[in-house]
N, C-alpha and C positions, 0 to 999 in steps of 0.2 A: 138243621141248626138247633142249638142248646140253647132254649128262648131265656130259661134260667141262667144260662152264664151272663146273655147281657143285660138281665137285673142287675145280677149280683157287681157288674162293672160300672155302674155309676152312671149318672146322666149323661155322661160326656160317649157313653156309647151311643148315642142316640145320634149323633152329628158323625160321629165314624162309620154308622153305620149308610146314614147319606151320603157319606165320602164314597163308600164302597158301591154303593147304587150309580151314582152319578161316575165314579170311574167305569164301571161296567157299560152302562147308558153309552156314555162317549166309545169307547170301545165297538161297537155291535154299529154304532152311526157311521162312524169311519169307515170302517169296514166295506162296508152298504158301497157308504159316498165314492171311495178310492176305486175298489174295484169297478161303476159308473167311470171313474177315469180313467182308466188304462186302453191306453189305443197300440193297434197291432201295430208299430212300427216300420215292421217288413212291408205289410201291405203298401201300407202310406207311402212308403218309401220310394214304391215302384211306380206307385200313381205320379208323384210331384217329377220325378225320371221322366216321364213318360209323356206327361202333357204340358209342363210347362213349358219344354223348348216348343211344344206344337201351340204353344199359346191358347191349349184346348180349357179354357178357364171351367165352362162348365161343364166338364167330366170332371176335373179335380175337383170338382165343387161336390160332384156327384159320390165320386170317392171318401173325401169327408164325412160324409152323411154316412155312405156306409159303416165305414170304419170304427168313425166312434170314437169317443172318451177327451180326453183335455184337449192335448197336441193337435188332435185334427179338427178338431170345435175353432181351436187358435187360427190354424190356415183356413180355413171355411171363413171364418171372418176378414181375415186378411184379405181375401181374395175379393170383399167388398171394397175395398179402397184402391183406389189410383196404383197402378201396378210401378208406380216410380220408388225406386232401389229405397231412397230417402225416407220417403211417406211410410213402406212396407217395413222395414226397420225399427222407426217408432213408432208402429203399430203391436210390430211383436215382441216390441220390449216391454210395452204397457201391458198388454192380453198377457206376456208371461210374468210379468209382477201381480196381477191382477188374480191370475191363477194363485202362484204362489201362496197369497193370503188368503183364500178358498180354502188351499189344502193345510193352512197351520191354524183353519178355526179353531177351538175348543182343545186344543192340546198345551197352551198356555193355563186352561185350566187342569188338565192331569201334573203340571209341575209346580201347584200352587199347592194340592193334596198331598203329594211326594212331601211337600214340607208341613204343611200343617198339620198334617195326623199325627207323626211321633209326638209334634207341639200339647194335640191334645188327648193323649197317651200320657203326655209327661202332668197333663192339669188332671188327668183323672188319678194320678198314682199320687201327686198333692191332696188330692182332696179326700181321699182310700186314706191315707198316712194320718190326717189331720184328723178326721171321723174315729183313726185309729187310736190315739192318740189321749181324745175326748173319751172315751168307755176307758181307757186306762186312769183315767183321773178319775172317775166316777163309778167304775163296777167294781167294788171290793170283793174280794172274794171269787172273783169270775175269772180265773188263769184264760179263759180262752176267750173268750169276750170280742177282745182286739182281733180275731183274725178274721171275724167280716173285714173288716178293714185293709187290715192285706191283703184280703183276697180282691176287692173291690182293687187295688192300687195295681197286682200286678196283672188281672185282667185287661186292664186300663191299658196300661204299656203294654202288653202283647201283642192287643188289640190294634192299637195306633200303627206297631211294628207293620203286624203283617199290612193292614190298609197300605202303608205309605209303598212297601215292597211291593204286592199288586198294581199298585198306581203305576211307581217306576218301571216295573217290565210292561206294563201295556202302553206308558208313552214312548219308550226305547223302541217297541215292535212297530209302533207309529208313528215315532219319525223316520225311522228305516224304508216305509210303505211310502214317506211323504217323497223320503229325498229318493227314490228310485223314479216317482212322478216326475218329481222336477229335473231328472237327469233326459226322461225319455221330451219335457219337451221342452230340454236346450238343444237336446239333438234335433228335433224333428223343426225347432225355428231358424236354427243356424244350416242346415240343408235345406229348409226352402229358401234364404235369402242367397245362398251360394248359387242354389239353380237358378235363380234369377239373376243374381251376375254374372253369371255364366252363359245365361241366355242374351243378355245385352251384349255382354262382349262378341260371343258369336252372330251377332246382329251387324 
């Protein structure tokens, strides 16, 4: 990195350049955290098959723990409450909203950069313009004077640009990563309450 260009952009680099940190930051967390959530599906799949008509609670339980990741943390706990359709139901309606907000941490803050770095993009090409502006009223004789100035105004905007465009492609890759979470466990809540009415009924 050209440590001279972000002199030459003005103070207002100094906060895009935290943008930049803290989008990245968030980026590499997620990452981390999501892939912690991703549960093999298949597997689970065969386990909740397989032991909840034999009402074998703790092998699925067992299975859970193997498994891993949101969905099967969600049924591992379900499996602590009263096995009635009702109770197991809003249980895993609350464990999957409860989720949900887990996985949309800090990504309200990449759409908050997405907007404010052009903003302070656009405070640094004011204030590059304005500087610019001041040396023309004051440096006689100086034809080139004013293009600190410009320079400072359109590193500012560039600056802001690219931030805000980074922001936006890594909150889009991350909410893609969130909503595929939250697909695998509407699947994986809506087939364990099915196998359990299923199991009632065939009771």
């Amino acid at each position: 990195m050209d440590f001279g260009i972000l002199v030459k952009g003005g103070i207002v680099m100094i906060p895009l350049l935290a943008c930049s940190l803290v989008s990245m930051a968030i980026l590499f967390e997620r990452m981390y955290f999501y892939k912690k959530c991703h549960t093999d599906i298949s597997t689970l799949r065969k386990a909740m098959t397989q032991y909840i008509p034999q009402k074998n609670w703790t092998a699925l339980q067992g299975s859970c723990d193997m498994v891993g990741g949101k969905a099967a943390e969600m049924v591992g706990e379900a499996l602590l409450h009263d096995k009635a359709i009702d109770v197991q139901e809003k249980f895993v309606d609350m464990k999957g909203a409860a989720i949900a907000g887990e996985l949309q941490n800090y990504l309200s803050y990449l759409s908050t950069i997405v907007t404010l770095a052009p903003l302070m993009g656009l405070l640094g090409t004011v204030t590059g313009m304005i500087s610019s502006f001041n040396v023309l009223a004051t440096a006689e004789g100086q034809p080139f004077a004013i293009t600190g100035g410009v320079s400072e105004a359109l590193i500012a905007t560039a600056t802001g640009l690219c931030v805000a465009i980074i922001a936006l492609v890594i909150h889009t890759y991350l909410k893609q990563r969130q909503n595929s979470l939250l697909d695998e466990i509407e699947e994986v809540g809506a087939l364990y309450i099915l196998t359990l009415v299923g199991d009632r009924h065939e009771a």
